[in-house]
N, C-alpha and C positions, 0 to 999 in steps of 0.2 A: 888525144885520140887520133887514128888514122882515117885520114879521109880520101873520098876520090871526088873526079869532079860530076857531078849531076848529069846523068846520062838520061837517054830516050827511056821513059818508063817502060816495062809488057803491056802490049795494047791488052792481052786476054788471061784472064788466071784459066788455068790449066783443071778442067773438069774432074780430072783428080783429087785436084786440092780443094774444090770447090766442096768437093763429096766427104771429103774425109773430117771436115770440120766439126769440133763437138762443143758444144756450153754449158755451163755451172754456174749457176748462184743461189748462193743463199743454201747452200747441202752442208749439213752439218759435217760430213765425210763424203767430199767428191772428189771421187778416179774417175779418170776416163785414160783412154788408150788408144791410139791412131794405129794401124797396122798394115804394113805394104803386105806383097807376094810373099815375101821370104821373111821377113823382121820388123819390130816391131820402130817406127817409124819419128813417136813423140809418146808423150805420157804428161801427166797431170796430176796433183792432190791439193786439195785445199779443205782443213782440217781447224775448226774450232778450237781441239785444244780443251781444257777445262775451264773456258774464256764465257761459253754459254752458245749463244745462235750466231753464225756464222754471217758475215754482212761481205766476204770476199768471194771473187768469182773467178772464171778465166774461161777463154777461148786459145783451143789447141787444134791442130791440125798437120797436114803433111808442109814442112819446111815452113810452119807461122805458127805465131802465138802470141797471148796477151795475157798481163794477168792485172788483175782489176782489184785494189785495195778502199774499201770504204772507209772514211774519214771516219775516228773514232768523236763521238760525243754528239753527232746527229741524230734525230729523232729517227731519222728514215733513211739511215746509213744502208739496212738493206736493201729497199728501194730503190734507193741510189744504185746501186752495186746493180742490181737485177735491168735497170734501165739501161745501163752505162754496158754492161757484158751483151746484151742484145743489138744494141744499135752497130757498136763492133765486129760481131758477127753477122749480120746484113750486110757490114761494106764489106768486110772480108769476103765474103758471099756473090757479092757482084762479080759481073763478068771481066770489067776492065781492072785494071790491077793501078789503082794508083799510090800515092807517096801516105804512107801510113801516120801524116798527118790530118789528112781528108779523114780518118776513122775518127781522129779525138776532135778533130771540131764537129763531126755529126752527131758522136756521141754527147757534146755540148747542148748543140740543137735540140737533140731528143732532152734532157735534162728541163733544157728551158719549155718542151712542149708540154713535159710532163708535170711542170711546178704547182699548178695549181691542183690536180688531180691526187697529188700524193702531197702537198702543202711543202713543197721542200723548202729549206731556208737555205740563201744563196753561200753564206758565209757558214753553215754548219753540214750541211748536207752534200757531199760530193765523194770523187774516191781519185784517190793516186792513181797512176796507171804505168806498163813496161809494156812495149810492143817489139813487136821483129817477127822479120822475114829471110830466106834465104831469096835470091835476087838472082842465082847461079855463079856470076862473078864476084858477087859480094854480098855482106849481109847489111842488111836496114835496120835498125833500131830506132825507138825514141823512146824517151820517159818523161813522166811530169810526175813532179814532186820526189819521193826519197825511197822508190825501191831499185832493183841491182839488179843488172843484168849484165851477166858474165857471156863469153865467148869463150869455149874453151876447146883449144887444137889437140885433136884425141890422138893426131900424129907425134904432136913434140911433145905433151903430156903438162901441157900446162897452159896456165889463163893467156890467153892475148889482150882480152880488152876487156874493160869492167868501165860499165856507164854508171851512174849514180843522177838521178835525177837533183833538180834543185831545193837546196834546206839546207839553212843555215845553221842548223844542230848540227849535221854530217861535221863541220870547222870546228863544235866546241868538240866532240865526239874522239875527233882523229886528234885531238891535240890532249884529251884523256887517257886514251889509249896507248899514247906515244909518254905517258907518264910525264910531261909537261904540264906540271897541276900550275905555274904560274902564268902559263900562257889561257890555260881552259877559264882559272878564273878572270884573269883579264877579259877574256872574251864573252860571259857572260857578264860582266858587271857593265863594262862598257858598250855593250850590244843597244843599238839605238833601236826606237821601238820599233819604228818605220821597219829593221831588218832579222828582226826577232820576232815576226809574227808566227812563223812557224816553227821557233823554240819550245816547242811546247811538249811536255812530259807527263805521264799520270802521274798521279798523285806520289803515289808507291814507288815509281821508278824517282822521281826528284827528291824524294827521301832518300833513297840509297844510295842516288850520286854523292849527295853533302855527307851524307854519313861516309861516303868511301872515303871521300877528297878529306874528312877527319882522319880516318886513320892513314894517313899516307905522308909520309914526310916530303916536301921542299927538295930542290935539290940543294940548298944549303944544308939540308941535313935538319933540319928545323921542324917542328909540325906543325903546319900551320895554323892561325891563332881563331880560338873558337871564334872570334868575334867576327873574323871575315865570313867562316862558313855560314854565322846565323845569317848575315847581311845576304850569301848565296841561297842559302835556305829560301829567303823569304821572297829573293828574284825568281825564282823556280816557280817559286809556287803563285807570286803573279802572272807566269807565263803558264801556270796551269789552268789557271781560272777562267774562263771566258775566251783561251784562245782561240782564232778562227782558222777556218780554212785555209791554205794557202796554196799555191804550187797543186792544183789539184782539177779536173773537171766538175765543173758544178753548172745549176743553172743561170747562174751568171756569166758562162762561158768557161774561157781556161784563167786561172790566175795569172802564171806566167809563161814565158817561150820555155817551150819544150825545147829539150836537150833533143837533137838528132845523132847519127851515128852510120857514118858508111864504112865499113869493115872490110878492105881486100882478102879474098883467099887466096892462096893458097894452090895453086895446081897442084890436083896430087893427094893436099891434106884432108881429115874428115875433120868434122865442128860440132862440137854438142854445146848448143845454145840454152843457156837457162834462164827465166825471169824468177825473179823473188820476192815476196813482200817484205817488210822490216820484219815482221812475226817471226822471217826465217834467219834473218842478216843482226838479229839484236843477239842468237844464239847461237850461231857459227860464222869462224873466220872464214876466211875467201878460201885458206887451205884445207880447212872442212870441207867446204862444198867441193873444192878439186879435189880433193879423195872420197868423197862418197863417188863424184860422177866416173873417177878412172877407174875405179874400182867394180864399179856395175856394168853389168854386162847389156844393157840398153837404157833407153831413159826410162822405161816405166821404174827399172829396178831404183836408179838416178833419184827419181823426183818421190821414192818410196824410202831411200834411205835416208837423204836430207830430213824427210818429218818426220823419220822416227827419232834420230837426233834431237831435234826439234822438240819432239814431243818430249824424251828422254830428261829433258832438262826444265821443262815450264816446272812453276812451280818448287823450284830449288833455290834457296836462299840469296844463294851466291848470283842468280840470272836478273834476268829483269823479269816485272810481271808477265803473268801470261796472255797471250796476245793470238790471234789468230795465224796462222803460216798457211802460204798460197806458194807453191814451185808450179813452176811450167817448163819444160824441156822438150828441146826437136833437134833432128839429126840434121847438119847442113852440108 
């Protein structure tokens, strides 16, 4: 990633930005739309899906955003999500503008205030998180946990930076995709538990990995032998059962150190910054998302076209199960 070095933060967010700010959780279909003078500024959808009630949220506004993923298999995932999207928007809110770190530890705060009132369990109950800001010189990001936020230069017409929070799935994932089926399974078999806590798969989706990685030949040209897959099979589905939280805000605090991200612009260039949950990134490549967004003529059209894709495809054979999708987009 490209960095600069830590500058004097804005003493003051700009009563603009303060104003323009909007929040969702827990909407089974929630848009919202930010709008300058002349064009429209940011946009928003977070979409259940055929999944059921919605436990994602986000916060958008002019040049900021966040989008908020609830941990699946929580009692009070939406809970979670509605705590976590509120406290974010208070600090976003405030007047002094600090390191969009200060948002996910308050948002922690809040979690741990709210634990006993909505009974949260530390290790079940929490949500992934993408944040970012434009900064004027550069843009700010962090993430915790496994959703994607792209940068993308609407001048050169392609992604600059793509963050990925921390998950140790993303390694077996990208070495699946890369048709390296003897690296992926190396990688789950010999995954120490300690670093596989957040391998974890539905049910349905770890069935269709083994069943792929059956039909798929070795690159010796070989197919590989049922007996390794049951052995994969049954790793899977250990890491489905009772996996916990990881990499995530909960009220136990944060699992682990957030990814940050300082992003130089550009004199000159425009940025259309996007956040995504996995809901969105399990059903299009990176080059999906850069051709819905150059293709649209603002973000609302942006973060409109990505979940009909999205939606376009839940529930198809060939995808993974269907899952909740949250896009966030702003112009930088």
């Amino acid at each position: 990633m490209n960095h600069i070095p830590n500058g004097p933060v804005a003493p003051e967010v700009s009563a603009e930005r303060r104003a323009s700010l909007r929040a969702v959780s827990n909407e089974k279909l929630g848009r919202r739309i930010v709008r300058g003078q002349d064009r429209i500024l940011a946009a928003a959808v977070t979409d259940c899906g055929s999944k059921g009630n919605n436990q994602d949220g986000f916060v958008v506004g002019e040049g900021i955003g966040a989008m908020i993923d609830a941990m699946g298999g929580g009692a009070h995932g939406g809970d979670a999500a509605r705590v976590i999207v509120e406290a974010i928007r208070e600090d976003f809110s405030m007047p002094e503008e600090m390191p969009l770190m200060r948002a996910a530890r308050r948002a922690a705060q809040a979690m741990e205030a709210k634990a006993k009132e909505f009974g949260f369990d530390k290790d079940r109950d929490g949500a992934v998180v993408a944040m970012a800001r434009d900064q004027g010189d550069h843009i700010e990001g962090l993430t915790i946990g496994d959703p994607a936020l792209f940068i993308i230069d609407l001048t050169d017409r392609k992604i600059v930076e793509r963050g990925r929070g921390q998950s140790t799935a993303d390694e077996f994932m990208a070495a699946l995709e890369a048709d390296d089926i003897d690296a992926a399974l190396k990688y789950v078999l010999n995954t120490t538990d300690e670093r596989s806590r957040d391998l974890a798969f539905e049910p349905v989706a770890a069935e269709r990995i083994a069943t792929f990685l059956l039909n798929l030949k070795a690159r010796n040209e070989k197919v590989v032998p049922k007996a390794y897959i049951n052995r994969l099979r049954g790793t899977l589905g250990q890491k489905v059962r009772g996996a916990p939280v990881t990499s995530a805000i909960c009220s136990g605090g944060i699992d682990q150190t957030p990814i940050t991200l300082n992003f130089p612009k550009v004199s000159g260039h425009r940025y259309l910054v996007v956040l995504c949950s996995d809901g969105v990134t399990k059903f299009l490549g990176d080059h999906e998302i850069l051709d819905a967004c150059l293709n649209a003529l603002n973000p609302n059209f942006a973060v409109i076209e990505i979940n009909k894709r999205v939606q376009d495809r839940q529930g198809l054979p060939e995808y993974p199960a269907p899952d909740h999708a949250t896009t966030v987009a702003f112009l930088a």
